[in-house]
N, C-alpha and C positions, 0 to 999 in steps of 0.2 A: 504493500500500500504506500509504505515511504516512498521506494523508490518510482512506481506511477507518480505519485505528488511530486516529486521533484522536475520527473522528465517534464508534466505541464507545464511547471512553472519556467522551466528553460525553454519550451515551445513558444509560452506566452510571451517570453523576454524577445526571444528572436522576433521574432511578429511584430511586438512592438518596436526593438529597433530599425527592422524592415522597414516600416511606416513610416519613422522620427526621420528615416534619412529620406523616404520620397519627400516628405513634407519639405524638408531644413531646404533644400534645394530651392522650393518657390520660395521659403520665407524670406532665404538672402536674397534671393533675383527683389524681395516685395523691397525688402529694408536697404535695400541700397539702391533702390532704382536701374540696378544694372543687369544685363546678362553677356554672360563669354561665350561668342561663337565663334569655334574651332574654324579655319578656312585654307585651303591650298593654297599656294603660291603660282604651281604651275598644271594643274592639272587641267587643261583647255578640253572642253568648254565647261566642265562642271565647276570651277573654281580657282580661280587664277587672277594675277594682276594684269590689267590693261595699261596700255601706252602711259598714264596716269598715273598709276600707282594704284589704282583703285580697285578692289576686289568685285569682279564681276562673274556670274557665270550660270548654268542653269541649276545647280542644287543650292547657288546663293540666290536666284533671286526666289525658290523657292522657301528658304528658310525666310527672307525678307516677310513672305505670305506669313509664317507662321509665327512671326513676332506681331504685327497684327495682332493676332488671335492670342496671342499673351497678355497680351495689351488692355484687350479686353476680358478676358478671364479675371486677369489679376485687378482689373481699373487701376492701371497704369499708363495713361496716355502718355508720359512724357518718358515712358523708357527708354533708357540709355543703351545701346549696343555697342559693345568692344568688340574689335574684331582680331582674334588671337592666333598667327598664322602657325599648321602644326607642319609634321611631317610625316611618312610612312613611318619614320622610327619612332617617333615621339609622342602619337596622334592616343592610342591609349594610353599610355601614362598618364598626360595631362585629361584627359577625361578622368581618370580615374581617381585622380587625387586633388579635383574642384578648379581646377586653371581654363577648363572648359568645362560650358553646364553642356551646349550642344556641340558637335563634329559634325560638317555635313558638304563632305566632298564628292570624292570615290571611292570610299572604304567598303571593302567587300563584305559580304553581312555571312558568316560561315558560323559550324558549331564551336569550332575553337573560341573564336572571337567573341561569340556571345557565352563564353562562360566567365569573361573578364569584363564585358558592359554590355549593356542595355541598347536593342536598333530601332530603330523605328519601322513602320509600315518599310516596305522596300521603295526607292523611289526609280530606278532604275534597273536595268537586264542587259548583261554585255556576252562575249564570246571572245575567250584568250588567242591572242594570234600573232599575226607576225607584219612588223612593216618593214619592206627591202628596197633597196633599189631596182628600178622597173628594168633593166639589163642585167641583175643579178644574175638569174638562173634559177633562184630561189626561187618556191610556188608552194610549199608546204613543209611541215616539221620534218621528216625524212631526207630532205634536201639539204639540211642541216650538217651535215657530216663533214668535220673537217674544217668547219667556219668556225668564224669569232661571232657570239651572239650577243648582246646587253640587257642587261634586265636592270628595273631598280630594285634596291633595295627594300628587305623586310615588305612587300607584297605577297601576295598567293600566286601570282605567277612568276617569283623567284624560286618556291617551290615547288611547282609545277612542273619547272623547266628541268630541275636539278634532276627531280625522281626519273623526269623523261629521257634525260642523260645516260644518268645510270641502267637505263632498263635496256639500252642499245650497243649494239657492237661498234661501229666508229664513233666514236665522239663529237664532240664541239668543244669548244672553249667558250666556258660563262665569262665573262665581264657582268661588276655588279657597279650601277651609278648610285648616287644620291637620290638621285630624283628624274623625275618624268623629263624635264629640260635636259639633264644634264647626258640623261641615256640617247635623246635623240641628237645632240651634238655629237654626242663619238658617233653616231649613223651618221650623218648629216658631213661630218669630217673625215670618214673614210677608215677607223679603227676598230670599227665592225662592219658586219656583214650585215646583221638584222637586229629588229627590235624587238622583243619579246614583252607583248603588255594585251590589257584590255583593249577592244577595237576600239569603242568609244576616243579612247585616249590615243591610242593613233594616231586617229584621224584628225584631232584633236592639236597633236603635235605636229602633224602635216601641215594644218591650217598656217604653223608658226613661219614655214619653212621658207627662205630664201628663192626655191624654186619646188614649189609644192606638185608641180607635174612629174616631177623625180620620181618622186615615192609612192610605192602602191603596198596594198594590206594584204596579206594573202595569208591561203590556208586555211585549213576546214580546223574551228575550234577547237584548241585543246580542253576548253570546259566551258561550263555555263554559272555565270555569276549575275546575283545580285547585290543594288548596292543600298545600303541604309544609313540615316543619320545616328551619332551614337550622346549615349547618356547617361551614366551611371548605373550602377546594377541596381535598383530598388528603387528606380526615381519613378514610380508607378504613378503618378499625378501626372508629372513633368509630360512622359511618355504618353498618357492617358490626352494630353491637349495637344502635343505635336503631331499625334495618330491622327488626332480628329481632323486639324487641320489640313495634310496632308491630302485624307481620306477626302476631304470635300474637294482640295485644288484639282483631284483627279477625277472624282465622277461630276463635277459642274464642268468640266474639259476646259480648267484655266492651265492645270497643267499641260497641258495638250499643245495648248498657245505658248505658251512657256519653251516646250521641247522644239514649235517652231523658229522659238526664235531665234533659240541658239543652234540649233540642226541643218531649220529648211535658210537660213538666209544668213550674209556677209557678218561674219562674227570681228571684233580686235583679238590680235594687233592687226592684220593687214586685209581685213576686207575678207577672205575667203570664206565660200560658202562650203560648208563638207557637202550637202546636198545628201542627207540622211535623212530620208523618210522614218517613222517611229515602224519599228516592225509587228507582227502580230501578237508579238512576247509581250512585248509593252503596253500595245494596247490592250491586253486581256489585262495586266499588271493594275493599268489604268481604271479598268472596269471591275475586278473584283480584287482591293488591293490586299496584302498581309504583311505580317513581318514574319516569312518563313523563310528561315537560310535554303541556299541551293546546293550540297554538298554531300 
């Protein structure tokens, strides 16, 4: 009987500090007027800096929607937004330990990751792939043998790449960048052979390119990803308004408009259109959304 009574009352502790921390999350966002939103630096077109310096993209201007809707939850018209730029390495840590309330770039929503925070509904659906030069010879992963490839950093398709390495009789050679910019400059410079990334991001970083007829995406995906905003583990409130939000930019088709604007039409820095139609992933994504990892 003691020990029943005890395990309660540690069930009941857990619960309630469960709760104390979804709550403490809105209560600082109420008493300080602020909230920290995690944001890419290069990640085109989900989150990046334009010619300006200015953080633009389509998962920014969808959080923009969902401050809005904080706004009014918490009756904070005059809320303050920080905008706190992370990195693949860094992007959960600083979620995790309060330096960002949200994160809402390209972060891949998987099981691992969500046992260290909290995603939101998925706002996105990508396919791992490959960008080469259009005289490479490259046309898919198999073709790979013998190349120098890049990946960035602490992503899912750095490990991706490595398992798919390993499972093959001739090699490649990995090269690992910092980041999304800095993987497509070794392409773009001639110290790789290919890019190994999300297509989105790609195409993305084609948009940036010098001479963006260069470069083509190729190959049948190594996986299928979706991506979500992150949050804390427990921040059940938090999560419960940024669901909603989301959930509504998607079935009113604001989101829709949104995907055009960064997809179907001339995005910064230089004007190029990718000319990505949303595929049928998305739109079903769109019409019934969830936050279910793809993994």
């Amino acid at each position: 009987m003691l020990r029943f009574l005890f395990l309660s009352a540690t069930l009941l502790c857990c619960a309630h500090a469960a709760t104390a921390q979804s709550i403490d999350t809105l209560k600082r966002i109420a008493d300080t007027g602020t909230i920290n939103l995690g944001h890419r630096e290069s990640s085109v077109p989900f989150s990046y800096y334009d010619n300006r310096r200015q953080v633009v993209g389509y998962s920014h201007d969808l959080m923009l929607k969902v401050l809005e809707a904080l706004k009014t939850e918490l009756n904070l018209p005059a809320l303050t937004l920080k905008l706190v730029p992370v990195t693949p390495q860094n992007r959960l840590a600083l979620v995790q330990n309060g330096a960002v309330d949200i994160e809402c770039g390209s972060t891949t929503h998987n099981r691992e990751r969500a046992r260290q925070v909290a995603f939101s509904v998925s706002i996105f659906k990508i396919g791992t792939r490959l960008m080469v030069a259009r005289d490479s010879g490259i046309h898919d992963f198999p073709d790979l043998a013998g190349k120098r490839v890049v990946v960035t950093a602490a992503t899912t398709s750095e490990r991706l790449l490595r398992l798919f390495n390993e499972g093959i009789g001739r090699k490649f050679s990995i090269v690992v960048a910092k980041d999304h910019g800095e993987s497509f400059a070794m392409l773009e410079g001639g110290r790789v052979d290919a890019f190994m990334m999300d297509d989105a991001l790609l195409y993305g970083e084609r948009a940036k390119a010098h001479e963006p007829e260069r470069w083509v995406v190729v190959g049948s995906p190594m996986s299928s990803e979706v991506y979500g905003c992150m949050m804390r583990s427990g921040d059940r409130e938090l999560k419960r308004i940024v669901d909603a939000a989301l959930t509504q930019l998607m079935q009113s088709g604001e989101a829709m408009r949104i995907y055009a604007k960064w997809f179907e039409r001339p995005i910064p820095p230089r004007g190029l259109n990718l000319n990505w139609p949303a595929s049928p992933d998305l739109v079903e994504l769109y019409r019934a959304p969830n936050d279910q990892p793809v993994d």
